[in-house]
N, C-alpha and C positions, 0 to 999 in steps of 0.2 A: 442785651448782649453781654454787657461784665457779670451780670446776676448768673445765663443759664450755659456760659462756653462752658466746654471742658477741655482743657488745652492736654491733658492725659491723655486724652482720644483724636490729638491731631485735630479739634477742630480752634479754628478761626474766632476771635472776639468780633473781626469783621465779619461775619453772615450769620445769619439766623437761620436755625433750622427747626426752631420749633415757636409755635403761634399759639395762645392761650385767648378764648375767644367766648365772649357771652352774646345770648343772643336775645332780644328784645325781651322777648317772654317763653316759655317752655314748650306754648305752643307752636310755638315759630321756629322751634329747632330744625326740623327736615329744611324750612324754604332758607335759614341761613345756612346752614351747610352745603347746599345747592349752588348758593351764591359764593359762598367762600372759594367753592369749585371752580365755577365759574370765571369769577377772579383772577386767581393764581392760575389756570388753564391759560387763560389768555397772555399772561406774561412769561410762563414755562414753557407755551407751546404744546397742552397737553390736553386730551380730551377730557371733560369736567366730568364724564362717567367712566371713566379708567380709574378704580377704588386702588390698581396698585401703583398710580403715578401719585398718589397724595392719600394717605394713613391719615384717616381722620380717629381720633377715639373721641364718641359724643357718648358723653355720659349721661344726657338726656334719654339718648334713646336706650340707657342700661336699668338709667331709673325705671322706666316707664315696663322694661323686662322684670326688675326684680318686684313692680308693684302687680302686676300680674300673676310671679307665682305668689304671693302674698294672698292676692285674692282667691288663690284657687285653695291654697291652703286652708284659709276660711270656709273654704268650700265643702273640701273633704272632712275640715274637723265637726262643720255644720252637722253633715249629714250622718257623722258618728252620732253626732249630740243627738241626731233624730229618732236615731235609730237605737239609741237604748232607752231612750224615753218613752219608744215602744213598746220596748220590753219588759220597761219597767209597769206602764198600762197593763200587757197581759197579765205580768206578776198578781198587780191588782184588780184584775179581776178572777185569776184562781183565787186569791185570798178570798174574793167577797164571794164564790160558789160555796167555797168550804165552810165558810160562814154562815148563806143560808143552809146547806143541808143540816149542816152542827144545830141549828135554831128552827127547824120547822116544826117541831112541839113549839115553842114560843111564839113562832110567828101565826100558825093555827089557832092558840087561844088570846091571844091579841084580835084576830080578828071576829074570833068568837064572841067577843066581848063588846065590838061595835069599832073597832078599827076599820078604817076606809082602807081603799087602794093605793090612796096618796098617802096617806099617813105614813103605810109602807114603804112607800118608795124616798118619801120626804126623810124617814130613819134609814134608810142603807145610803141612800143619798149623802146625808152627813156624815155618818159613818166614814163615807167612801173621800171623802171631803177633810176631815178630820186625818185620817191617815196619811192622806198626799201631802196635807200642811206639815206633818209631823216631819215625815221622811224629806219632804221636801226644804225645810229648815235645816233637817241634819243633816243633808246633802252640801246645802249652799256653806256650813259651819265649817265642813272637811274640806270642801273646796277653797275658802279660804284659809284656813289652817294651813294646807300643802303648801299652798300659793307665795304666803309670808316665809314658812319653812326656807322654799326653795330658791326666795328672793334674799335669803342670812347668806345664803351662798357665797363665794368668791367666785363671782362668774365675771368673764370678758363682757363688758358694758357695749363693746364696740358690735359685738356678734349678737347677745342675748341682754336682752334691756329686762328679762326679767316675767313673769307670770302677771301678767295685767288681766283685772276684772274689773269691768267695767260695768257702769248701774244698768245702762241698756241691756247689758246681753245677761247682765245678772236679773232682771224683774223678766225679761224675753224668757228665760227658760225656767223662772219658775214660773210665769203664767202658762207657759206650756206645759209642764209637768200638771198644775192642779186643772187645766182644761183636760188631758189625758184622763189624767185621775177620775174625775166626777163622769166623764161619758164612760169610762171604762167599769163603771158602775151600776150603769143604765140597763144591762141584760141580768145581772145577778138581781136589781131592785125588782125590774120587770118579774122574774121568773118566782122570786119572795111575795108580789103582792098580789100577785094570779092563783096564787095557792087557793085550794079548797080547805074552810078550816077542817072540816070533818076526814078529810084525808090528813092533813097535817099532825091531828090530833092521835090519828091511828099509827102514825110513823112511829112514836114511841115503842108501840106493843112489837111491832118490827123487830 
């Protein structure tokens, strides 16, 4: 009562008009604030489901809203993250078409030569393999880069704690990117080790 009157607003050091209240555990917030209701209804005279006879503010059940958009926001940023990882997949696989056709004189006297089917597929393969590690290193390089940049900042710690990477979602998406990569590989290898050399060979004169 001396810590929260304010005697500027007419109120009383004799009554309390406001209650600060924890409850056993986080899970437990609805059934203690039910009770709390319950409580003071009986000694107010007031029904414990009338929200405008007793303002309760539970910031349990605020937390529990603002972990929600949190989650959802992960959610959408997820499905960005998925969705150019796609894109970036197609990318590499127009690179690796343009590749076989640019190399179907080579690929032709390779297998002229006594090159298997696999051999082909085991070279665009790596290839395809090789390129996703590359771009995929220099992705994660820029992304921390920004990261640090935008953490130099003078930003409100209360609001924006800041660009956090974390190793899970950091190894999460480049395993996903070099998984993209290498299947995105698999139709250009396919299409390179199906060649006929003697067709291959005439592409030149083309």
């Amino acid at each position: 009562r001396k810590l929260f009157s304010n005697p500027s607003l007419g109120e009383s050091p004799e009554l309390i008009n406001n209650l600060i209240l924890m409850p056993a555990s986080l899970e437990t917030h609805d059934i203690a604030e039910r009770q709390v209701r319950e409580v003071l209804g009986r000694e107010h005279h007031f029904h414990p489901e009338d929200a405008d006879a007793l303002p309760i503010w539970n910031t349990a059940r605020q937390t529990e809203m603002l972990d929600t958009l949190f989650v959802r926001m992960q959610q959408f940023l997820g499905a960005v993250a998925v969705i150019t990882l796609v894109l970036g997949a197609i990318g590499v696989v127009n690179i690796m078409l343009i590749s076989v056709r640019e190399r179907t004189v080579e690929i032709g006297l390779r297998k002229s030569l006594g090159a298997r089917r696999r051999d082909i597929l085991l070279q665009f393969g790596a290839e395809s393999l090789t390129l996703t590690l590359i771009s995929g290193a220099a992705g994660l390089a820029l992304g921390w880069g920004i990261a640090g940049l935008v953490n130099l900042l003078p930003l409100p710690t209360m609001i924006f704690a800041g660009m956090i990477i974390t190793p899970r979602v950091t190894l999460g998406a480049f395993a996903t990117l070099v998984t993209l990569g290498v299947a995105a590989a698999v139709y250009p290898a396919r299409l390179a080790a199906g060649m006929d050399p003697v067709e291959a060979l005439r592409f030149e004169a083309n």
